[in-house]
C-alpha positions as CSV (number, residue, x, y, z in Angstrom):
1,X,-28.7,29.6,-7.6
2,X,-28.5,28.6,-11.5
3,X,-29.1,24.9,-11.5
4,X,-28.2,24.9,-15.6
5,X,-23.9,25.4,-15.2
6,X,-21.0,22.6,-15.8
7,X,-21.2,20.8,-12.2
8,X,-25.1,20.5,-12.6
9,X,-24.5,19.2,-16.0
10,X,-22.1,16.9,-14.7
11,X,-24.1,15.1,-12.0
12,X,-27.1,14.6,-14.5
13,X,-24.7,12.8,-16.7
14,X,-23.4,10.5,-13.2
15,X,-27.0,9.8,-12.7
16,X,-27.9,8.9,-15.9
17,X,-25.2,6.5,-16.2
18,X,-25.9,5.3,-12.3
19,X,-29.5,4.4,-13.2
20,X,-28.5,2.8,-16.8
21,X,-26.0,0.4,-14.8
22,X,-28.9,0.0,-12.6
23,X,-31.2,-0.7,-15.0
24,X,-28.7,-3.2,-16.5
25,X,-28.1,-4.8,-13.4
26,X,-31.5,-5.3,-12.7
27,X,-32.6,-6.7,-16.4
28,X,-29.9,-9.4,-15.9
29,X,-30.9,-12.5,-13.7
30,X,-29.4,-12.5,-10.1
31,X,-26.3,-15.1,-10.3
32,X,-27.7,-17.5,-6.8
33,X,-31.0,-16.3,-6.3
34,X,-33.1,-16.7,-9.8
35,X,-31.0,-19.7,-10.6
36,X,-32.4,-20.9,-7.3
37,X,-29.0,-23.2,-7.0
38,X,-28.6,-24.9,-3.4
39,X,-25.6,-23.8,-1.8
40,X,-23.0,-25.9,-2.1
41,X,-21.8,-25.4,1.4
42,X,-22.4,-27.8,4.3
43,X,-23.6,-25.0,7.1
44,X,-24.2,-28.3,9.7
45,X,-20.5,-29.5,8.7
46,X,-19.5,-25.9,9.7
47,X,-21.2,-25.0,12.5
48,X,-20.0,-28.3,13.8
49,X,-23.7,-29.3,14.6
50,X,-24.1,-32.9,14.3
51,X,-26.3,-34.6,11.8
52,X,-28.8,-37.2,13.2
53,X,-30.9,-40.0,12.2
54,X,-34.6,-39.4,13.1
55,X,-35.8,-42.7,14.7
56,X,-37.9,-40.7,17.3
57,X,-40.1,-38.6,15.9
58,X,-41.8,-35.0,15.5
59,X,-40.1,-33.5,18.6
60,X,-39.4,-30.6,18.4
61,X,-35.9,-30.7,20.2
62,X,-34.8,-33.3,17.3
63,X,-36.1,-30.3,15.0
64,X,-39.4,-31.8,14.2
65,X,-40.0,-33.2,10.6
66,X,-38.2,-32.8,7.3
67,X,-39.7,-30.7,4.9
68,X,-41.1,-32.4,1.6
69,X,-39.1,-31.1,-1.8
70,X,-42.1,-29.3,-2.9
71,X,-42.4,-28.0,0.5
72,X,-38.3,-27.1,0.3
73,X,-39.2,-25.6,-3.1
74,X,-41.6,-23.3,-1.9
75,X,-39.8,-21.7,0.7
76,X,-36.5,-21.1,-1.8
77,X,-38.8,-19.4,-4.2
78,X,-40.3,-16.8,-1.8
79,X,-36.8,-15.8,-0.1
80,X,-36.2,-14.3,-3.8
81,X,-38.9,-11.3,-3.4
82,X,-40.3,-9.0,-0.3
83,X,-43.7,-8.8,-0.3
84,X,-46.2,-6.6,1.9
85,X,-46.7,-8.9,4.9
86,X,-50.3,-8.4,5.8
87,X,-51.2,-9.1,2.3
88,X,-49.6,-12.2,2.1
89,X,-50.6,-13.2,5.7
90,X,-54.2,-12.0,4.4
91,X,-53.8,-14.5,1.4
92,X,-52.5,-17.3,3.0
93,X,-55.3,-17.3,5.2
94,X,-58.5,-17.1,2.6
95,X,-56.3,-19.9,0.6
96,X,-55.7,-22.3,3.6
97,X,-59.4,-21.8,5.0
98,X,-60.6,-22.7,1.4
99,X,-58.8,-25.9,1.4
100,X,-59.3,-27.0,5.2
101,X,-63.0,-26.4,5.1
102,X,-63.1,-23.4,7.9
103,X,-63.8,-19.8,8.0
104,X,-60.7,-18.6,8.7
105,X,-57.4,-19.4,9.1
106,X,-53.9,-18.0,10.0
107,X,-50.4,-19.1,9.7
108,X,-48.7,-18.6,13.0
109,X,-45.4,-19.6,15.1
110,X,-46.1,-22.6,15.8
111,X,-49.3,-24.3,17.9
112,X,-47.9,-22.5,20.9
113,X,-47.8,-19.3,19.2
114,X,-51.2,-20.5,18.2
115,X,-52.4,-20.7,21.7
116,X,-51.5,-17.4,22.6
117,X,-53.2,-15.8,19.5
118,X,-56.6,-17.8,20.4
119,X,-56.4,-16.4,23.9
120,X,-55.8,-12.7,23.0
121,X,-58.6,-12.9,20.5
122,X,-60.6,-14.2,22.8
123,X,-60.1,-11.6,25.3
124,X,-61.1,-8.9,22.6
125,X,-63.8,-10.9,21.7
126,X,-65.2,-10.2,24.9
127,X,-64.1,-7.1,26.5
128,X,-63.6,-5.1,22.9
129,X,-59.7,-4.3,24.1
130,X,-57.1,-2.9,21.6
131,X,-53.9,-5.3,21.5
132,X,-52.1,-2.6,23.3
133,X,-54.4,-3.6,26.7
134,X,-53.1,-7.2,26.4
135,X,-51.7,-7.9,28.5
136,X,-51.1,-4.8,30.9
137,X,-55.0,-4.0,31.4
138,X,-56.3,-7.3,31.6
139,X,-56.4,-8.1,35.1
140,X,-59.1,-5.1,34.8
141,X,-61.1,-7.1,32.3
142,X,-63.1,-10.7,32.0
143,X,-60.0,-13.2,31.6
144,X,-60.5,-16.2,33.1
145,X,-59.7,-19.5,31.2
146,X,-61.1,-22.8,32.1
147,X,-58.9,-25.9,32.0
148,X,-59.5,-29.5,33.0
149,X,-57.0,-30.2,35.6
150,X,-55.9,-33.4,33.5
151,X,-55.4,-30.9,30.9
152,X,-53.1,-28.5,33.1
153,X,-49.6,-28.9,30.9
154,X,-46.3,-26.9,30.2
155,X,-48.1,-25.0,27.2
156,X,-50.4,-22.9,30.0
157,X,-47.4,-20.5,29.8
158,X,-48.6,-19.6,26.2
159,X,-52.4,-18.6,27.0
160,X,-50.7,-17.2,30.6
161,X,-48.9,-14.4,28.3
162,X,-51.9,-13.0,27.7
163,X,-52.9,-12.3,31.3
164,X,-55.4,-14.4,31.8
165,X,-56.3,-16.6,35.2
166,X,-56.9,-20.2,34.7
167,X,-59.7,-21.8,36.4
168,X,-59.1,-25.8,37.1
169,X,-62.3,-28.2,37.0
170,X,-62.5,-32.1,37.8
171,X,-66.1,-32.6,36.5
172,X,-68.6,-31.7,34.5
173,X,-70.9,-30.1,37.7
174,X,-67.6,-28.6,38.0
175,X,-66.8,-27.5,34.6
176,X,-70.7,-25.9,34.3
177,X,-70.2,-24.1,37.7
178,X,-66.7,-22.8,36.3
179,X,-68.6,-20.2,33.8
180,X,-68.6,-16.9,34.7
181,X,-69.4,-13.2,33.3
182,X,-65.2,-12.7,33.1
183,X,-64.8,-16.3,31.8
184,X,-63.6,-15.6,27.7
185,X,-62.6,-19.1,26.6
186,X,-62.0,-22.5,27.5
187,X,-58.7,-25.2,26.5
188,X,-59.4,-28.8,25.5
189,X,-55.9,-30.8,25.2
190,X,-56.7,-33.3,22.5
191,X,-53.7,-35.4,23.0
192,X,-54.5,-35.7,26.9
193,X,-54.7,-38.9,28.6
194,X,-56.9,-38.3,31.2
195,X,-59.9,-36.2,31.9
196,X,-63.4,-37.1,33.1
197,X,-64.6,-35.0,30.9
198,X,-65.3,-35.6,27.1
199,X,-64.3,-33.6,23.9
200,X,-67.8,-33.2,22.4
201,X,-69.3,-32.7,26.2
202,X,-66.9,-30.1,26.6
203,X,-67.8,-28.2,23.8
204,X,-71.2,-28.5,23.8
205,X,-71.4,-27.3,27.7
206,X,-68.9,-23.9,26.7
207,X,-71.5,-23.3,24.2
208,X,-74.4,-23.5,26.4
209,X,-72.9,-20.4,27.9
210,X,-71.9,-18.7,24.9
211,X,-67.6,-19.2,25.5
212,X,-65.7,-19.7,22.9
213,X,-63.9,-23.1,22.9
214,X,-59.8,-23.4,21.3
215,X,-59.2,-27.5,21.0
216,X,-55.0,-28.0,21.4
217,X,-54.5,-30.5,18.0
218,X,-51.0,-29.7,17.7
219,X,-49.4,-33.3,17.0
220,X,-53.2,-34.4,16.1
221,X,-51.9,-35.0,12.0
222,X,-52.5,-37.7,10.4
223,X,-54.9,-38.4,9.5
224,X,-55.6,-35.7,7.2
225,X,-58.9,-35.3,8.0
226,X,-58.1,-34.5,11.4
227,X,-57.6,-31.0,9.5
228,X,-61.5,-30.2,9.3
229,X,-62.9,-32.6,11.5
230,X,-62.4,-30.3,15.0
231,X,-64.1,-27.4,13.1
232,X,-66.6,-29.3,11.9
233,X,-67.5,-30.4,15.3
234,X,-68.1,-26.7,16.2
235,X,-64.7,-25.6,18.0
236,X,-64.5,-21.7,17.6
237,X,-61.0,-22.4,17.0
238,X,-58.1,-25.2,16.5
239,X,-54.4,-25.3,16.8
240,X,-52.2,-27.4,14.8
241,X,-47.9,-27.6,14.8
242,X,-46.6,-26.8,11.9
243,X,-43.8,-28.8,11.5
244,X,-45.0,-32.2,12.5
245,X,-46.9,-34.2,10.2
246,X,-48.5,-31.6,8.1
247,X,-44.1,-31.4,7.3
248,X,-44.0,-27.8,7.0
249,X,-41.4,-25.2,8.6
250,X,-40.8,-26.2,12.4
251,X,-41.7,-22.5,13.3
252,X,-45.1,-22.5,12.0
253,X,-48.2,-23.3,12.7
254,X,-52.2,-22.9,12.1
255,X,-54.9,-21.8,13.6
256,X,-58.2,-22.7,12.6
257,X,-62.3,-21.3,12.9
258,X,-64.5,-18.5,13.0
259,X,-63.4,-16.1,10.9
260,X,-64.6,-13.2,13.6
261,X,-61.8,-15.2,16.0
262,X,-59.1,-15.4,13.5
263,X,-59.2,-12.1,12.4
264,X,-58.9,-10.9,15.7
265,X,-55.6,-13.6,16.3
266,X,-54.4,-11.6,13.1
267,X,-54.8,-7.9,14.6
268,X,-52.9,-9.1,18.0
269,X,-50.0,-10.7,15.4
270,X,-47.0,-9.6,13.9
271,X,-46.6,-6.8,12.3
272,X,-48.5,-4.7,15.1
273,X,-45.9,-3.3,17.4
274,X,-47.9,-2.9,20.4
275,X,-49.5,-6.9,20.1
276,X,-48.5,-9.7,22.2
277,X,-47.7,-11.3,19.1
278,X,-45.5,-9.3,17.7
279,X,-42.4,-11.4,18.5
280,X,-44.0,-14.5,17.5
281,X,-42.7,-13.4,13.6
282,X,-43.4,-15.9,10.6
283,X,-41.3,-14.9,8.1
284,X,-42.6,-14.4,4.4
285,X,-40.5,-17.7,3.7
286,X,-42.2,-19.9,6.2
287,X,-45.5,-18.6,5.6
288,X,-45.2,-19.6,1.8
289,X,-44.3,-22.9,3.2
290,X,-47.2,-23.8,5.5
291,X,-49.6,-23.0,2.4
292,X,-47.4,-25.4,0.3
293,X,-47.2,-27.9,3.6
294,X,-51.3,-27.8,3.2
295,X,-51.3,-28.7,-0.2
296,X,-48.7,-31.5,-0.1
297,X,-50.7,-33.0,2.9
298,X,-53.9,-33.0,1.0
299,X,-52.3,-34.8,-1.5
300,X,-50.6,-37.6,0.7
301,X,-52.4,-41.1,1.1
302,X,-52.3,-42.1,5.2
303,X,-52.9,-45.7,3.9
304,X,-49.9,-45.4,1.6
305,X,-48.1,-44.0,4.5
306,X,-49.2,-46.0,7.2
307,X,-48.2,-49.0,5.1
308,X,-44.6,-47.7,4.4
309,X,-44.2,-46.8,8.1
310,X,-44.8,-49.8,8.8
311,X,-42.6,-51.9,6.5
312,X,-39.8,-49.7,8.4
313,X,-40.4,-51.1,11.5
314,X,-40.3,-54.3,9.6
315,X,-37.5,-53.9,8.6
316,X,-35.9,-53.3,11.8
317,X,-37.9,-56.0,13.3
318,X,-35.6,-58.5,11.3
319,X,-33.2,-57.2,12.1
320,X,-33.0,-57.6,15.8
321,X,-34.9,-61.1,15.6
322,X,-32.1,-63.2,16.9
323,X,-31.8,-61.1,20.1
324,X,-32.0,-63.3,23.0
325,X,-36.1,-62.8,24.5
326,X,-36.9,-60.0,22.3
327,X,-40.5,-59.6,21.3
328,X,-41.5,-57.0,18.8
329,X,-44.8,-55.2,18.8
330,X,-45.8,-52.2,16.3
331,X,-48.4,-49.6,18.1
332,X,-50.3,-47.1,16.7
333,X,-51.0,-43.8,19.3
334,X,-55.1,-43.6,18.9
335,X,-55.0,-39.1,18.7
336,X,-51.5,-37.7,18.6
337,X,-48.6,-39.2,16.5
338,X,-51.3,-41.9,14.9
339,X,-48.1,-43.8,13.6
340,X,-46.8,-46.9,13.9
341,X,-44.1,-46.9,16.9
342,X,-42.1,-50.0,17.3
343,X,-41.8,-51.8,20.8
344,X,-38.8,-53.6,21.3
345,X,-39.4,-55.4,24.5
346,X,-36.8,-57.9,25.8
347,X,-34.8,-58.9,29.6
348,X,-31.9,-56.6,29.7
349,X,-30.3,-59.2,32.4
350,X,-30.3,-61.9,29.3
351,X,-29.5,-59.4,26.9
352,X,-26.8,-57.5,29.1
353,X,-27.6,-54.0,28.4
354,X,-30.8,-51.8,29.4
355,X,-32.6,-49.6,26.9
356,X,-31.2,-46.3,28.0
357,X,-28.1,-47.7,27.6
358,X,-28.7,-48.7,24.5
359,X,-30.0,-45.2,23.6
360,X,-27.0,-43.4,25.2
361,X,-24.6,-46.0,22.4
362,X,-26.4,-45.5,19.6
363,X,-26.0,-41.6,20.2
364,X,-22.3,-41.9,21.0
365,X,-21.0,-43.2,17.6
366,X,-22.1,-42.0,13.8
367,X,-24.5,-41.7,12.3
368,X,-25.9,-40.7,15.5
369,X,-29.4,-42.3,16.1
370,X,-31.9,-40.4,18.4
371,X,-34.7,-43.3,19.6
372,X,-38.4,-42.1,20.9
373,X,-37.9,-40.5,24.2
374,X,-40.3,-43.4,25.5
375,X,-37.4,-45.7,25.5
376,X,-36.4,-47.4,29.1
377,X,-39.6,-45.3,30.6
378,X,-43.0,-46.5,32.0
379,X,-46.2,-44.7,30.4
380,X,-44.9,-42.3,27.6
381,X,-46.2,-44.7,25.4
382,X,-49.6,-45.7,27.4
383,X,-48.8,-49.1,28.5
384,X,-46.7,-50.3,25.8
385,X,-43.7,-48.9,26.8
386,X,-41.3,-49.4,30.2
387,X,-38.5,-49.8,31.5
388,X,-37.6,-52.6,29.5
389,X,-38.4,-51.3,26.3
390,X,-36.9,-49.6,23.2
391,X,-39.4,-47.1,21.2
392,X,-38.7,-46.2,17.6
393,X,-40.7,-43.5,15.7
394,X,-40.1,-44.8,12.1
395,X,-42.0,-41.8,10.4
396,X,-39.9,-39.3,10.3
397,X,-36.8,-41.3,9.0
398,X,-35.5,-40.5,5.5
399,X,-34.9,-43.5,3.0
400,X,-32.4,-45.9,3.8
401,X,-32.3,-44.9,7.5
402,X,-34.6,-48.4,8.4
403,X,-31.7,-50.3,7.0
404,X,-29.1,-48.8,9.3
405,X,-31.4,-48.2,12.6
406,X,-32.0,-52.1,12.2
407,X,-28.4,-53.3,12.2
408,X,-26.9,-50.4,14.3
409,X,-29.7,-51.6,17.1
410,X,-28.8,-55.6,16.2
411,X,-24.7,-54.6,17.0
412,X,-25.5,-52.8,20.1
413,X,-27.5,-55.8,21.8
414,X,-25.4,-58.3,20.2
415,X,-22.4,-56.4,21.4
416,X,-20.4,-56.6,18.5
417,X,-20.2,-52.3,18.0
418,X,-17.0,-51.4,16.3
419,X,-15.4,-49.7,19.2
């Protein structure tokens, strides 16, 4: 067939002109994107999702932290162009291992998706298995875990998709008799208020027996150093939350050590269909922004921030003065959430309201003011917090916020709310 008549003619001359308007299209800058303008709608006004005031902290059910401009910046500029996402997960970790002093890092879904990375590479580490075994053939393999019983929490479920078996120990004869030929890893909790034994002991008895060790750091930021100092004791491998106080995106996270360890977290992550990772995505977006998180943290001054934390719960702290037995104390978490929290302590039968109740008001009218979840409890706080108490995370609150906490909290014990 002659490929040289009138039609064939005719369709060269639509494609030519197809790919010219292309062209064109493509020379010109996009109208939103490479102007990199903020939308000008107000998707929380209409989803109908309420706006709150963050007087809590980095929980993630309050949607952690609030990402830094530079941070914000970031992320915009690397929704404008796809990239191949193994080299930019590749990148991203060289770049953040260079700056936090490790061997190897990667940027993950958060410190739980963190865990689960650290136990599958731990399981290839020892039993050589393809990410496609994990976790169907483990059960077949070594895959035992061991875990301080103090350290036993809710985030087990992240090393337990893997297939592993946990093994619970009490001492430290206990802990030494734990180990195994099919034991591939122990968990230290950093943040874990009991335990009989140590962090350093703990590591130094998993390397007596050649075990990798994973340390759980996830809310363990500031202080900065905090970054490299768990590494530099020797844990094969860290976990930190993303979105907390290194203020990157809520659904990331890092995880630290020996680049042998990480690279195998890497092979059972996202992209790889058949890994256990594979639906813990990180988008090309939020990756960008937990390497921009890292720099703006290394930049940040925990003096400077302490001190400004602090004058907020000042600031407050004048503004409930006048409350009828109130006494004000500011307390500083010594591993996770090493922040000033203010205690509000007063007699709710002189005052005529209790702390929840309290809480529950200052949720029920706007701006709507979420308090530290240690409010009106006993022990979320170590002893600085009961029944009796009102708990205010002051870190996470944007400018001005102080201000209004502090008289919003002096109407609702005073009890002179608008209604």
């Amino acid at each position: 067939m002659s490929t040289n008549g009138p039609a064939a003619l005719l369709s060269r001359r639509r494609f030519l002109g197809w790919s010219q308007a292309a062209l064109a299209l493509l020379a010109r800058p996009a109208l939103a994107t490479t102007e990199n303008a903020p939308s000008t709608d107000d998707y929380y006004q209409k989803l109908g999702v309420e706006k709150i005031i963050n007087a809590a902290g980095t929980y993630t059910y309050l949607t952690a932290s609030v990402m830094p401009p530079q941070v914000q910046r970031a992320v915009a500029q690397a929704a404008l162009h796809p990239v191949v996402l193994d080299d930019l997960q590749k990148a991203s970790g060289e770049y953040i291992a260079r700056r936090l002093r490790c061997e190897g890092a990667v940027v993950t879904s958060g410190a739980s998706g963190a865990l689960t990375l650290a136990t599958a590479a731990c399981l290839a580490a020892a039993n050589g298995c393809r990410p496609d075994q994990i976790p169907q053939e483990v059960a077949t393999m070594k895959n035992e875990v061991i875990v301080q019983k103090a350290h036993r929490y809710e985030y087990d479920h992240a090393m337990l998709l893997c297939g592993i078996r946990i093994v619970e120990v009490v001492t430290v004869d206990d802990y030494k008799r734990a180990f195994t030929p099919k034991t591939i890893m122990t968990n230290f909790f950093n943040a874990a208020e009991a335990g009989e034994i140590d962090r350093q002991s703990w590591l130094d008895i998993a390397h007596q027996h050649n075990v990798p060790c994973h340390l759980d750091a996830a809310a363990d930021m500031p202080p900065v150093e905090n970054l490299w100092k768990y590494t530099g004791m020797g844990y094969d491998l860290v976990c930190f939350s993303g979105g907390k106080g290194i203020r990157g995106p809520q659904n990331a996270g890092l995880l630290l050590g020996r680049k042998r360890l990480t690279d195998l977290a890497a092979a059972n992550d996202n992209p790889v269909g058949e890994a256990v990772g594979r639906g813990m995505k990180v988008a090309k977006e939020q990756i960008v922004g937990m390497v921009a998180a890292v720099d703006w943290v290394l930049e940040q001054n925990d003096e400077a921030n302490q001190a400004e934390y602090t004058r907020r719960a000042d600031t407050i702290i004048r503004a409930v003065k006048d409350v009828p037995t109130m006494k004000t104390e500011i307390f500083v978490p010594e591993i996770a959430n090493h922040v000033p929290h203010l205690i509000l302590a007063y007699d709710p039968q002189a005052v005529g309201i209790t702390p929840k109740q309290v809480q529950d008001r200052l949720r029920a009218q706007p701006p709507r003011i979420e308090l530290n979840p240690a409010t009106g409890t006993s022990g979320r706080l170590g002893t600085h917090s009961n029944e009796n108490t009102i708990v205010v995370g002051t870190w996470m609150m944007l400018p001005g916020e102080a201000e209004i906490v502090g008289r919003r909290l002096h109407e609702v014990l005073i009890h002179t709310e608008r209604t």
